[in-house]
Each structure stands twice: as structure tokens, then as C-alpha cells.
Backbone bond lengths (Angstrom), bond angles and torsions (degrees), N, CA, C in turn:
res aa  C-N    CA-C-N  psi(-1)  N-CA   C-N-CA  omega(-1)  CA-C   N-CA-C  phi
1 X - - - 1.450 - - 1.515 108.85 -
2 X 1.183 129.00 111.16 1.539 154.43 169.38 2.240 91.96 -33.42
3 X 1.031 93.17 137.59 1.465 103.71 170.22 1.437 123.03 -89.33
4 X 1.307 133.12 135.24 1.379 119.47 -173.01 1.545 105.68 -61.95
5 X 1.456 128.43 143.24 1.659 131.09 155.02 1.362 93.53 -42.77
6 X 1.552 93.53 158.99 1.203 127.56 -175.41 1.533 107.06 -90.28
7 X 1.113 138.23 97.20 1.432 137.55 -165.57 1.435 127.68 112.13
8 X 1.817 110.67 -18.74 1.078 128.56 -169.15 1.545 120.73 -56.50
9 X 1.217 132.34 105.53 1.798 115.85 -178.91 1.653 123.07 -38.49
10 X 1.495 134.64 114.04 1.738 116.51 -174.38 1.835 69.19 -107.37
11 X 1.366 92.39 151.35 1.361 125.86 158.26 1.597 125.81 -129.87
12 X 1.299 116.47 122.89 1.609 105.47 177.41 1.577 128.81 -95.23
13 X 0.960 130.59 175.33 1.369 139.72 -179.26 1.600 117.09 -175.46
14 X 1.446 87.02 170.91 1.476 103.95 153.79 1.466 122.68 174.57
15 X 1.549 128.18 -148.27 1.538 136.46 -177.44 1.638 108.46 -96.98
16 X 1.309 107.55 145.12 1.438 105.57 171.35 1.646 140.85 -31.52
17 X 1.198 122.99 -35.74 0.765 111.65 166.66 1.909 116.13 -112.81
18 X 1.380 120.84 38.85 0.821 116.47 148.71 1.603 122.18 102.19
19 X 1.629 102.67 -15.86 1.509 106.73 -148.45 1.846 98.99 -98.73
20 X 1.560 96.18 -6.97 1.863 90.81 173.11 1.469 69.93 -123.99
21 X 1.242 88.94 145.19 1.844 135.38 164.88 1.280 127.16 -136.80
22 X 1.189 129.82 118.33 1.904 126.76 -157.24 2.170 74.27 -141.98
23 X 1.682 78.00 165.20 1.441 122.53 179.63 1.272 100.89 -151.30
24 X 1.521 101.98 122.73 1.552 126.29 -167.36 1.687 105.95 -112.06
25 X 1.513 122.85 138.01 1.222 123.72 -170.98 1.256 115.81 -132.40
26 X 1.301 114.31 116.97 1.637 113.74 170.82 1.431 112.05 136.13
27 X 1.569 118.07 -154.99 1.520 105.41 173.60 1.219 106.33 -97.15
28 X 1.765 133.69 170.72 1.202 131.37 -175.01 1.769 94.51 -75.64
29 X 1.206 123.32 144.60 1.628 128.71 153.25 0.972 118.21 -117.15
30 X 1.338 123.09 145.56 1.680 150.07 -138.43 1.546 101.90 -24.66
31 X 1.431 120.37 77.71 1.383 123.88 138.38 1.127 124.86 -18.71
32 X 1.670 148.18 101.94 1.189 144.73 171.20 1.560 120.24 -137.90
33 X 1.124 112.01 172.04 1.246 122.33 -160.30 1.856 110.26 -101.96
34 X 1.155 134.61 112.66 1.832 128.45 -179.31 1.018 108.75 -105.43
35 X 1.524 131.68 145.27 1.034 174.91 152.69 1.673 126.27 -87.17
36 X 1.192 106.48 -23.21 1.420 116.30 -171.53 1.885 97.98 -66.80
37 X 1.815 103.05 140.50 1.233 101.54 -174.11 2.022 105.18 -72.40
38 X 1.199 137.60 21.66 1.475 108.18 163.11 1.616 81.96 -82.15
39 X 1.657 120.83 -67.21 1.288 103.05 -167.09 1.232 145.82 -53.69
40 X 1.390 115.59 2.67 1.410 125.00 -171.89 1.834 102.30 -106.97
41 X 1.486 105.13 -14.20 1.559 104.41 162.87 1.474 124.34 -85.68
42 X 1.520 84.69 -35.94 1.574 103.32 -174.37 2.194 105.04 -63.66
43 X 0.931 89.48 -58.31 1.468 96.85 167.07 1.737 132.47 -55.07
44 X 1.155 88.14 -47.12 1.698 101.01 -176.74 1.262 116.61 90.17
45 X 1.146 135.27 2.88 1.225 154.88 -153.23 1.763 107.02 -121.63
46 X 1.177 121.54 -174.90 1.493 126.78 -167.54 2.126 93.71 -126.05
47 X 1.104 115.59 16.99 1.628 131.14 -167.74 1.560 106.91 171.96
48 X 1.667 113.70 149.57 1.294 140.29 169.71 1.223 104.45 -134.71
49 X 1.922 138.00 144.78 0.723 137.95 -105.59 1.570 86.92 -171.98
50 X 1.635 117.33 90.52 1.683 114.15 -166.39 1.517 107.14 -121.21
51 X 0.808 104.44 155.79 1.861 122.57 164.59 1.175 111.42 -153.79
52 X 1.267 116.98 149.78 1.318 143.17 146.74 1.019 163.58 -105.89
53 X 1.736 133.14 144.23 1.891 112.90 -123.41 1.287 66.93 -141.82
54 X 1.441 110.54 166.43 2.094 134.89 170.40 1.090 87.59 -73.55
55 X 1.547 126.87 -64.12 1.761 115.58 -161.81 1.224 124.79 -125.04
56 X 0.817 148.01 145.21 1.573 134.68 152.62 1.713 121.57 -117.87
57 X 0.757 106.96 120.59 1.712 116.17 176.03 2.140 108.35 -86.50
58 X 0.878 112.97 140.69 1.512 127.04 169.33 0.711 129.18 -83.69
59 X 1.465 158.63 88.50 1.222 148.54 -98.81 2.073 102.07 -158.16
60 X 1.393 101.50 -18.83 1.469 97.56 -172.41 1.308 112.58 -89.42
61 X 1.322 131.50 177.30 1.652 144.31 -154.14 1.895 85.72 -103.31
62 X 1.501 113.49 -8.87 1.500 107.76 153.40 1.349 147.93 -85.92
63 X 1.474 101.45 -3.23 1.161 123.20 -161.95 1.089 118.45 61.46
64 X 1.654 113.15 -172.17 1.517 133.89 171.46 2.166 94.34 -40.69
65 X 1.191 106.92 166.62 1.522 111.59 -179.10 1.023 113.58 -102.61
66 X 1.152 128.77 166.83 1.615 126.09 -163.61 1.980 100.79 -107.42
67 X 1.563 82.31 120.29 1.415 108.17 176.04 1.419 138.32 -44.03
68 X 1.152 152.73 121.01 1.280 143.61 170.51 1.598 115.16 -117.16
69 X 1.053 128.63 131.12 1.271 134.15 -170.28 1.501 103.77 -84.92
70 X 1.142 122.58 100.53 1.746 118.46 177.02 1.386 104.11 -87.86
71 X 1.305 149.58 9.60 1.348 147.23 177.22 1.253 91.73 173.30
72 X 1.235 116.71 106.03 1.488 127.28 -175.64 1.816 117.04 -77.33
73 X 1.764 100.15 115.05 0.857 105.94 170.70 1.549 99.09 116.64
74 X 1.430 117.56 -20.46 1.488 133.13 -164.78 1.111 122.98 -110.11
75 X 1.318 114.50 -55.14 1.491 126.91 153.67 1.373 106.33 -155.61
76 X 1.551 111.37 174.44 1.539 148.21 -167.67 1.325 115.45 -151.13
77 X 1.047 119.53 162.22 1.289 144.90 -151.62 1.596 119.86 -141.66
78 X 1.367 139.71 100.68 1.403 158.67 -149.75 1.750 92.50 -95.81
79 X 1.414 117.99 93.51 1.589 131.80 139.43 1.279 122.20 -65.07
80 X 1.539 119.58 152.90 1.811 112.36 132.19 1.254 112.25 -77.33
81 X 1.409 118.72 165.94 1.367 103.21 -157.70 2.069 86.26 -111.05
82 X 2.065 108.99 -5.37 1.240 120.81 -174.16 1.793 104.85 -85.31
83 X 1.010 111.77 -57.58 1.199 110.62 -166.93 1.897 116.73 -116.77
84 X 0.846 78.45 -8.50 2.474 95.79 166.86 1.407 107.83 88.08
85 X 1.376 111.07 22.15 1.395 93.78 -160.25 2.232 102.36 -80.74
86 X 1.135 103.43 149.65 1.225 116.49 -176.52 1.769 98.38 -86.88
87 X 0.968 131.10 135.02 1.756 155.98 -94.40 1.459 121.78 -167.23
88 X 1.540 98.82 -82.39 1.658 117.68 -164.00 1.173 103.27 -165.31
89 X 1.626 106.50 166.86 1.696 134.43 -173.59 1.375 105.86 -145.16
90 X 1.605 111.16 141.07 1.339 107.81 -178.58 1.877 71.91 -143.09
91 X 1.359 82.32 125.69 1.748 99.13 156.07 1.535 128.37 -131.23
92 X 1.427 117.07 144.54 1.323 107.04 -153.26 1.773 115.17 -72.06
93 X 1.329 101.44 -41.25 1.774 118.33 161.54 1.753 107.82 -39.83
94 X 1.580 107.31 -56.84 1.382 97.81 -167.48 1.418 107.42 -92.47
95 X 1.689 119.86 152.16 1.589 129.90 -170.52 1.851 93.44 -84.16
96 X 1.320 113.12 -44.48 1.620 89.23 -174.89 0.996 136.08 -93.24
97 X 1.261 155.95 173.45 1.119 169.02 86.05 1.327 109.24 39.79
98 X 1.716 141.95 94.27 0.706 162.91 119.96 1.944 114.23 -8.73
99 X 1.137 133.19 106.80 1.418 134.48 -150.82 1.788 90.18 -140.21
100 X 1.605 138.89 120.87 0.926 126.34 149.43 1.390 124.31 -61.93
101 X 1.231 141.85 98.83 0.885 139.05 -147.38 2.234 120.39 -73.73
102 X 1.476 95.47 0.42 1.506 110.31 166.26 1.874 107.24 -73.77
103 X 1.393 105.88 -28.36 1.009 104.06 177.46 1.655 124.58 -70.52
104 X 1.086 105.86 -29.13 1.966 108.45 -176.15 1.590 82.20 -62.07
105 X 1.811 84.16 155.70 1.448 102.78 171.59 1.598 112.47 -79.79
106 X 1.397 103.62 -11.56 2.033 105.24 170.89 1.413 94.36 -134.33
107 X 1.488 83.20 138.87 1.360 85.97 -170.24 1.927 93.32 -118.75
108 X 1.129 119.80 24.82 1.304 125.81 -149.82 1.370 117.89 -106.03
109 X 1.538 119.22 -9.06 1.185 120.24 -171.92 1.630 107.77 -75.10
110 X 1.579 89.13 157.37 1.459 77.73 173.42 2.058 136.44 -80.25
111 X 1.547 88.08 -15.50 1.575 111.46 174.24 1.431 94.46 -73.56
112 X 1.513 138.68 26.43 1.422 123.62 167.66 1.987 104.59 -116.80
113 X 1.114 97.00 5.91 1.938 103.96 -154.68 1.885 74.34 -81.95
114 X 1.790 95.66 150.88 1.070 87.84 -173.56 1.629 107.20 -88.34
115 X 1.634 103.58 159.35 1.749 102.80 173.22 1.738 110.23 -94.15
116 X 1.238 126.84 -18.46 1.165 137.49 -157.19 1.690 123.29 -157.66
117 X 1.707 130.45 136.08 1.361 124.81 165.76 1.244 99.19 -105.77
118 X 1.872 105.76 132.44 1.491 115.16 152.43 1.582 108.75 -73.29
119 X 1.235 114.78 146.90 1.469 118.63 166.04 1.571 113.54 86.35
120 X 1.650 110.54 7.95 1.016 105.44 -165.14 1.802 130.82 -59.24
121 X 1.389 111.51 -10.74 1.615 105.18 154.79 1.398 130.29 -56.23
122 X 1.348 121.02 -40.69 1.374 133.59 145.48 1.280 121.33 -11.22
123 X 1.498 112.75 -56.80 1.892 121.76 -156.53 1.685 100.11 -38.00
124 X 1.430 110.99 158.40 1.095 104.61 146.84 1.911 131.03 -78.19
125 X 0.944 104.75 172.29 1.615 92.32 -157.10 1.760 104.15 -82.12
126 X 1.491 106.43 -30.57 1.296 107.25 -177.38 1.539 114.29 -80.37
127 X 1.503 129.59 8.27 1.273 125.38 166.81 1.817 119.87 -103.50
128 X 1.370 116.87 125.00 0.833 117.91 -179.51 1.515 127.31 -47.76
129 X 1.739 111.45 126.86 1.260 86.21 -173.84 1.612 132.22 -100.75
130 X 1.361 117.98 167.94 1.741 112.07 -167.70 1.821 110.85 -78.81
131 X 1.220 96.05 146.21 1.328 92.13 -173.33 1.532 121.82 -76.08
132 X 1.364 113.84 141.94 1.871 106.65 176.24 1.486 111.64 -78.96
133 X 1.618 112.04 91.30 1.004 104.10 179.39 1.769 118.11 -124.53
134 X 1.585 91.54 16.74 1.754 97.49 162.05 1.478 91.11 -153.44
135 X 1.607 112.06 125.75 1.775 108.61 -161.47 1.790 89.13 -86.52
136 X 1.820 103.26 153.99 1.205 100.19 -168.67 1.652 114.72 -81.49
137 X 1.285 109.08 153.61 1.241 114.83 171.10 1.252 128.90 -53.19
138 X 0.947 119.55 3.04 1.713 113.82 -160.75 1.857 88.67 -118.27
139 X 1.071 120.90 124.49 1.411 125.33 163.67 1.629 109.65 77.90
């Protein structure tokens, strides 16, 4: 098992009822806000709320979370498989760790505010929208 850097930010989290627990390592990368309809089903919500960490370790008596393939082969999507709570993202384009960010136990920093919405034609109209102020990596 790799040792944390010396200086490195760990942040913890997890799902509602407790049974996945992760520890997230590094700085937050491009925090943003989705709109895209898997995430807006997947969520239930009208927005999902992502960041991304170098590592994450699993830490709960649930293990790693149970997977869903949202575009198979492309990316997935990190459940509990106890209580549904939405988790994590692994996409194949991006190197990190995909983190819903409702999930950290702080959600308060300021390196978590979002810089950018994917999907932003999508939004609903009555939510204010986030500003593009770091364009996203992907495309």
C-alpha cells in the first residue's frame, strides 16, 4: 500500500448510511456542476455535483461501491448497493477519481465551489447558472 505524500490534502467521506467509506487524496480537480440526463436521473435532482481526487482508498465495512455502467465501457457510476446513495465516477478519458461531492464529509472548502456545468443546455431554467470559469477538460 503506497504511503500518503507528505503534505498531500486526505479528505473523508461516504454514503448515507455509512457502509461505504473512502478517503480521498490530493488537490480537488475541476469541481463542476452536471446536468446531463444519466446524472440528473441518477441523482434525482435537476444537477450533480463532481470533483476529482488522484486517489481514493475504500475504507468502509462495505467496501468499494457497487458499480453501474452509465455508457458501457466509458464510464460508471459508484452506489451503495444498502442505502443508493450516489458516491463516485470513474471515466475512462479522465485519470481521476470522480467524487460526488455531497458525499465528503466537508463539503466546505473553497477548492470544491464549482468552476464549470457539463450539459449546461440541459439546466433547468430557474436555477442559476455556474460560471465557466475553468473550461472543462474533457473535449
Amino acid at each position: 500500500m503506497n504511503a500518503t505524500p507528505e503534505g498531500a490534502e486526505v479528505r473523508t467521506g461516504g454514503c448515507l448510511c455509512g457502509r461505504i467509506r473512502f478517503t480521498v487524496t490530493g488537490p480537488a480537480v475541476y469541481p463542476h456542476t452536471c446536468h446531463c440526463g444519466h446524472c440528473v436521473k441518477l441523482g434525482g435532482a435537476p444537477v450533480m455535483w463532481w470533483v476529482g481526487f488522484e486517489r481514493v482508498t475504500w475504507t468502509g465495512e462495505g467496501g468499494e461501491p457497487t458499480w453501474f455502467e452509465t455508457f458501457p465501457g466509458k464510464a460508471k457510476r459508484g452506489f451503495c448497493a444498502n442505502c443508493g446513495s450516489r458516491v463516485a465516477a470513474v471515466d475512462c478519458d479522465i485519470p481521476e477519481i470522480g467524487i460526488n461531492v455531497p458525499a465528503l464529509d466537508d463539503t466546505s472548502g473553497v477548492d470544491l465551489a464549482p468552476v464549470n456545468a457539463s450539459f449546461r443546455e440541459n439546466a433547468v431554467h430557474w436555477m442559476p447558472p455556474v460560471p465557466d470559469t475553468q473550461h472543462s477538460p474533457i473535449g
